[in-house]
Structures are given as C-alpha cells and as structure tokens.
N, CA, C and O atoms as CSV, one atom per row, in Angstrom:
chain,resi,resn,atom,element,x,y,z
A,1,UNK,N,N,-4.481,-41.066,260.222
A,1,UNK,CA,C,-5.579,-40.853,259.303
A,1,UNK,C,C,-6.024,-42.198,258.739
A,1,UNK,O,O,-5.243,-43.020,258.261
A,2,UNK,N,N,-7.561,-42.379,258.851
A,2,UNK,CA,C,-8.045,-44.034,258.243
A,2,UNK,C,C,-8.172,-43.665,256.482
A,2,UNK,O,O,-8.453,-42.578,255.976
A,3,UNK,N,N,-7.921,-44.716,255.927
A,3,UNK,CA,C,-7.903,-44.422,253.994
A,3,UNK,C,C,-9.311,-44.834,254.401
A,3,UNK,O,O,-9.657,-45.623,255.281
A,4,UNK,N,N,-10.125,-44.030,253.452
A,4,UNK,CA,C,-11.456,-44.187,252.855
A,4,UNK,C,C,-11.256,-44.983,251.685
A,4,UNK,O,O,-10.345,-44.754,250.890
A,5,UNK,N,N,-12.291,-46.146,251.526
A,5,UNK,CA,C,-12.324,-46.681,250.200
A,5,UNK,C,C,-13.130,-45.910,249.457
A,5,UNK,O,O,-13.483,-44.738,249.580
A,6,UNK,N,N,-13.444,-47.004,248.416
A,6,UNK,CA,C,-15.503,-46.535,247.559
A,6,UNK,C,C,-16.472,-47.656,248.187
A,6,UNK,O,O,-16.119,-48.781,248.541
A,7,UNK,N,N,-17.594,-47.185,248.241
A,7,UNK,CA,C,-18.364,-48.026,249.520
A,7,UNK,C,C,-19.807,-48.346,248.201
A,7,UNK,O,O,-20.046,-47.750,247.151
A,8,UNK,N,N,-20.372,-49.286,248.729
A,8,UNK,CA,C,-22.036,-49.376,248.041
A,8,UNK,C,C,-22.727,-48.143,248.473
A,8,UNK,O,O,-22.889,-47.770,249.635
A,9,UNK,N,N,-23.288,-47.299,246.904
A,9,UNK,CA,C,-24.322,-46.587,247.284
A,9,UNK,C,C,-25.405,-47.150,247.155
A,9,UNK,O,O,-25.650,-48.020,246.319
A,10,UNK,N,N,-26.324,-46.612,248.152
A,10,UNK,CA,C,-27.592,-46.830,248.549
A,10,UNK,C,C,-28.617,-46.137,248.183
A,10,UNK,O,O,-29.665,-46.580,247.713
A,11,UNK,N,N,-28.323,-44.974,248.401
A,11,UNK,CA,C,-29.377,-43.529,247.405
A,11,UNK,C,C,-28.739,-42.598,247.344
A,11,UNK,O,O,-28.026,-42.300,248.302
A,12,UNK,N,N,-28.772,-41.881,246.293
A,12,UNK,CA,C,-28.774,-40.740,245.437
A,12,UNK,C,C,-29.580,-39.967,245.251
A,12,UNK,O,O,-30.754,-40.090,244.902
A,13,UNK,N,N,-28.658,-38.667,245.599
A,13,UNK,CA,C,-30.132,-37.452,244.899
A,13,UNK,C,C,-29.502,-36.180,245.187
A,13,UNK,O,O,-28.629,-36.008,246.038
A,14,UNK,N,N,-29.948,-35.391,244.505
A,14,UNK,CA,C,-29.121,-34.250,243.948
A,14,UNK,C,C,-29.593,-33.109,245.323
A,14,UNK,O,O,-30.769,-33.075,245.683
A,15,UNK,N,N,-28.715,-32.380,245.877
A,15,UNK,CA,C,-28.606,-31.461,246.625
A,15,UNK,C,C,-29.004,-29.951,246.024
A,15,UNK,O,O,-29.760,-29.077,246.448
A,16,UNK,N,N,-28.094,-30.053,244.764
A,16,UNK,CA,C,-27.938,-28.288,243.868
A,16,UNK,C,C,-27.358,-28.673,242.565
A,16,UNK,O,O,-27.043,-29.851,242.399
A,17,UNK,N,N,-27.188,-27.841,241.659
A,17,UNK,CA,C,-27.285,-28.256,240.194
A,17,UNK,C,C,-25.375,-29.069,240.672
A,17,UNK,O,O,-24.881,-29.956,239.977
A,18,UNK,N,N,-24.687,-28.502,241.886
A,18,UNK,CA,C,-23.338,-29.258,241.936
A,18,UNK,C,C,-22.942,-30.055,242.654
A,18,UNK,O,O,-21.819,-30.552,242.747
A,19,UNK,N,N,-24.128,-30.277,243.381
A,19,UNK,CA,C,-23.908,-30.913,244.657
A,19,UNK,C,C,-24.407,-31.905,245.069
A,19,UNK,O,O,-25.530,-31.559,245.437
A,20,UNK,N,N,-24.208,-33.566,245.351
A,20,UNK,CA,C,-24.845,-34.753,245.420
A,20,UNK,C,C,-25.104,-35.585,246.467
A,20,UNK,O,O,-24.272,-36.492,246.490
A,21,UNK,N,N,-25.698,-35.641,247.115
A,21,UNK,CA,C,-26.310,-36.337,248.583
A,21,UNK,C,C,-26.086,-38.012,248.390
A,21,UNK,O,O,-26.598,-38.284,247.304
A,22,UNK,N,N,-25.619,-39.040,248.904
A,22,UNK,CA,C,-25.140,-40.393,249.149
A,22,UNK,C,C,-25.301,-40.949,250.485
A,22,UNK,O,O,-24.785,-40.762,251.586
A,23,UNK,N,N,-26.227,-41.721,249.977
A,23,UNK,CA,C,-26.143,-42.751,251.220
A,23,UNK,C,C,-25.537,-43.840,250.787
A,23,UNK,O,O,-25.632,-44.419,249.704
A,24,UNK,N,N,-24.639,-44.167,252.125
A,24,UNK,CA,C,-23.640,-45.562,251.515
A,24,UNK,C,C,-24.271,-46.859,252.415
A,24,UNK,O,O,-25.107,-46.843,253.318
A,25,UNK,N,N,-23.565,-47.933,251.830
A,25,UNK,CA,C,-24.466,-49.292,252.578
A,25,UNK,C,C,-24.562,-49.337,253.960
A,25,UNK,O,O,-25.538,-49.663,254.635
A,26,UNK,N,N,-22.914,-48.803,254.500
A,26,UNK,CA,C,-22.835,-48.950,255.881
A,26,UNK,C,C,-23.810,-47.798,256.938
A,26,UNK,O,O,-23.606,-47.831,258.152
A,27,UNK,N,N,-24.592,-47.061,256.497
A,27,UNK,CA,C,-25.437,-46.328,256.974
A,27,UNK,C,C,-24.663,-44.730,256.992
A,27,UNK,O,O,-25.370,-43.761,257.268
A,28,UNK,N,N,-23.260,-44.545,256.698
A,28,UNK,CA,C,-23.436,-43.194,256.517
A,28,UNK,C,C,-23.034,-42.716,255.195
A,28,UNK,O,O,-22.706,-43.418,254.239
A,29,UNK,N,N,-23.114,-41.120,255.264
A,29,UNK,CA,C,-23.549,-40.331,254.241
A,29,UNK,C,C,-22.575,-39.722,253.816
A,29,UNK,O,O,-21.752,-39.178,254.552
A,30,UNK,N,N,-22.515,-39.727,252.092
A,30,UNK,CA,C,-21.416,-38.651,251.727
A,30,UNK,C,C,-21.596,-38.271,250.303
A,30,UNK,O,O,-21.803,-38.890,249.259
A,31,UNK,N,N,-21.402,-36.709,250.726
A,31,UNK,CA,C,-21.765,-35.464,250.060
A,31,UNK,C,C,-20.665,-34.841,249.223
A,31,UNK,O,O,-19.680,-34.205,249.596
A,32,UNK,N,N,-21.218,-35.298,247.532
A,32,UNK,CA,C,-19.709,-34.519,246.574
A,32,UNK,C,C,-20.510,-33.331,245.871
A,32,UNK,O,O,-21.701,-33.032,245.777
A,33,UNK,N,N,-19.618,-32.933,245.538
A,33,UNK,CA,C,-19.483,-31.750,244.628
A,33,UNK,C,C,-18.107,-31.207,244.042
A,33,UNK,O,O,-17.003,-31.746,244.118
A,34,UNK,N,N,-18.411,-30.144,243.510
A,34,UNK,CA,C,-17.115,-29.132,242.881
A,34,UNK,C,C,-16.903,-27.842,243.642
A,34,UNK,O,O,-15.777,-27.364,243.508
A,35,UNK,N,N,-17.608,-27.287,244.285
A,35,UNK,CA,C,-17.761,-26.244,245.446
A,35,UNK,C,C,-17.665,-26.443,246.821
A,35,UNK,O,O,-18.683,-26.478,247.513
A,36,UNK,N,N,-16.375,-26.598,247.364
A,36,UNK,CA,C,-16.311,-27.171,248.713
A,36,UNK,C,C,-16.994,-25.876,249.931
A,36,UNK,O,O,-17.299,-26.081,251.106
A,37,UNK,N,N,-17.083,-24.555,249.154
A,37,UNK,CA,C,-17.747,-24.021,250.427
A,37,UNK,C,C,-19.195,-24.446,250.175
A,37,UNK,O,O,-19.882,-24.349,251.191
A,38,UNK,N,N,-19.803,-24.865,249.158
A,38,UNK,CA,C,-21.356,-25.253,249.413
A,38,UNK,C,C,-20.852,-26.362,249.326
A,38,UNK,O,O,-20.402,-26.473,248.186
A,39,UNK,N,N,-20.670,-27.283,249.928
A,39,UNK,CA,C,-20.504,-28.287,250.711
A,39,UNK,C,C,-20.401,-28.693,251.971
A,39,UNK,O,O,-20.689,-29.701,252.614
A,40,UNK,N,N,-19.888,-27.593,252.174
A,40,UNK,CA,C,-19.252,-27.018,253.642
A,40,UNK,C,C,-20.628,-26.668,255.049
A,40,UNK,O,O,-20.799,-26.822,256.258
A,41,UNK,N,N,-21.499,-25.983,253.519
A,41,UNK,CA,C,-22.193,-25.577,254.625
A,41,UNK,C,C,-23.741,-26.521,254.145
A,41,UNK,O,O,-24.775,-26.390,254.801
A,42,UNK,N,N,-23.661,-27.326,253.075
A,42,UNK,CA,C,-24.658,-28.436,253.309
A,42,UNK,C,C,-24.143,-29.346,254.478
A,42,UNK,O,O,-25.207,-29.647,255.018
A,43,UNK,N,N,-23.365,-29.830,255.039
A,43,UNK,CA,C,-23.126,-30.697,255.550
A,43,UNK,C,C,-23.165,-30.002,257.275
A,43,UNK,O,O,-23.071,-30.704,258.282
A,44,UNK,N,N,-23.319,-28.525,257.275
A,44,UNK,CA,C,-24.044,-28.467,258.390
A,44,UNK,C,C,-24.984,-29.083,259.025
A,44,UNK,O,O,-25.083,-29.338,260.225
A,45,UNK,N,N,-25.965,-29.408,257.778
A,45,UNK,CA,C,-27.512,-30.191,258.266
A,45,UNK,C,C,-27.145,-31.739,258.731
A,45,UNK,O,O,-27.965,-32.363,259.405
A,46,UNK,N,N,-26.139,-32.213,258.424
A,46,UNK,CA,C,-26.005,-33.893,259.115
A,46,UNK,C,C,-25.058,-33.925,259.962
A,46,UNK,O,O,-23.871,-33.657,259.773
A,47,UNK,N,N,-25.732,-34.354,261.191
A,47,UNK,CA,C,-25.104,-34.311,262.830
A,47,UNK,C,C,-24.003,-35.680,262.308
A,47,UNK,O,O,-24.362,-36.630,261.614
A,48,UNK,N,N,-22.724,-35.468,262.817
A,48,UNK,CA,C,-22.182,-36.857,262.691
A,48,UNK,C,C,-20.741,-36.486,262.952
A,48,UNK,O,O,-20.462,-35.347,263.326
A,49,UNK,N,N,-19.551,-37.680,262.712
A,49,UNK,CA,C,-18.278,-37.387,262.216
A,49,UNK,C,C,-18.140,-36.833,261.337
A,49,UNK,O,O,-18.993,-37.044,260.474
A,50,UNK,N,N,-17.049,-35.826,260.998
A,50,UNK,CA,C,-17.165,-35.582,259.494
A,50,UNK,C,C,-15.508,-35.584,259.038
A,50,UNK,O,O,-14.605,-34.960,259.596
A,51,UNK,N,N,-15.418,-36.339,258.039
A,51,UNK,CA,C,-14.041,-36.754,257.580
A,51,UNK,C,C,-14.085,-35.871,255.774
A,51,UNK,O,O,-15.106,-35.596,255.144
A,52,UNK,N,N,-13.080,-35.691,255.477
A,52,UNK,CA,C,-12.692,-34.789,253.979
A,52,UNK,C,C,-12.303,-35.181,253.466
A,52,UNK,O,O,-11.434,-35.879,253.988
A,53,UNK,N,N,-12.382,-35.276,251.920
A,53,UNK,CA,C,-11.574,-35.698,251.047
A,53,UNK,C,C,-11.589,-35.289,249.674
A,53,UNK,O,O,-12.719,-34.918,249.358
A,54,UNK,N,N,-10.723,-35.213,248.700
A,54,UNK,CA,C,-10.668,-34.646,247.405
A,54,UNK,C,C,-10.199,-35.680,246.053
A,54,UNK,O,O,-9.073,-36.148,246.220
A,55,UNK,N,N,-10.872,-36.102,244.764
A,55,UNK,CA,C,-10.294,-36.633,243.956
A,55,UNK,C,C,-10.322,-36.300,242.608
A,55,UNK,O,O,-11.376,-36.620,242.057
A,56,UNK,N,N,-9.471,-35.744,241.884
A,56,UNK,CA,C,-9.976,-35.257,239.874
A,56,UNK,C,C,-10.774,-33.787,240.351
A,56,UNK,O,O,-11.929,-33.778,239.926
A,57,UNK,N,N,-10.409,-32.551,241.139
A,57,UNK,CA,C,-11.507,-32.006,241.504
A,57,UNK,C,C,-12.790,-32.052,242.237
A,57,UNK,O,O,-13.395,-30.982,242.307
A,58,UNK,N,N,-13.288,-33.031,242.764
A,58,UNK,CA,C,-14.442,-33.116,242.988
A,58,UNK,C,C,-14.373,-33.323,244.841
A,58,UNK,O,O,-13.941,-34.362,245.340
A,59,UNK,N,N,-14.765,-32.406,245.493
A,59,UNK,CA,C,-14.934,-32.522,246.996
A,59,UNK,C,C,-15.556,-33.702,247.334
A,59,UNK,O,O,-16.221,-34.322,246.505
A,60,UNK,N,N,-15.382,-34.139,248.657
A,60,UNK,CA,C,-16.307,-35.496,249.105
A,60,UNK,C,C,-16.070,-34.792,250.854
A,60,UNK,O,O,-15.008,-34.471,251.387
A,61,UNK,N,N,-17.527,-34.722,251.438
A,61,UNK,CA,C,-17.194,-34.986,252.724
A,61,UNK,C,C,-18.178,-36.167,253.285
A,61,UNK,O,O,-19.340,-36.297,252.901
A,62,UNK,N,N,-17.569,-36.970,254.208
A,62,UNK,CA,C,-18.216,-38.279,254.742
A,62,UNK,C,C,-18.621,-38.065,256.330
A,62,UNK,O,O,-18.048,-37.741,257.370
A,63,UNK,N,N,-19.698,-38.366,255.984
A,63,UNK,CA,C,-20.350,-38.102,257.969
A,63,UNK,C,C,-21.087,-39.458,257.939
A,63,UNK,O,O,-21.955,-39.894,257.183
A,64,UNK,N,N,-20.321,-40.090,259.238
A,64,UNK,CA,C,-20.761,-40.801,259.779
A,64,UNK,C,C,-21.107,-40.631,261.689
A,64,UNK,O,O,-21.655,-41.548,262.301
C-alpha cells in the first residue's frame, strides 16, 4: 500500500451540503465527505484509479 500525503489544492467546490470535490496540483482528484456511500457513488462519475482513505471521520477517495 503507497502512504498518501496532503497535496496542493487547486480547486474546490462543493459536491452536496457533505460532500467536497478537489483538485490537487498533481492533476488528480479527491473527493471528502462524512457519507462514504455518497461518496461512493459520486466518484462513479471520475474514470481513474481509485485509492481510499479515512481521517477524524471524514472519508477521502483519490482518483487518479
């Protein structure tokens, strides 16, 4: 398993009143929230890798 750091965000913008869309410097994307099944199934819409992760509550999935 590769450790994920914290990366430069690039843009921001809100998905759902829980859910937050990220673009990071290196060109890919990652999507937090508190609801990992609506997360689950936002991250249907971006074709990519998709790696998981959890910190204090808050879901993160990373597609690159």
């Amino acid at each position: 398993m590769r450790r994920v750091t914290d990366q430069e965000v690039v843009e921001t913008r809100e998905l759902s009143a829980l859910s937050q869309f990220e673009e990071l410097a290196d060109g890919s994307i990652r999507l937090t929230g508190y609801n990992q099944d609506e997360l689950a199934q936002l991250a249907r819409a971006y074709p990519g890798k998709i790696a998981v992760r959890s910190k204090n509550r808050t879901a993160m999935i990373y597609i690159s």
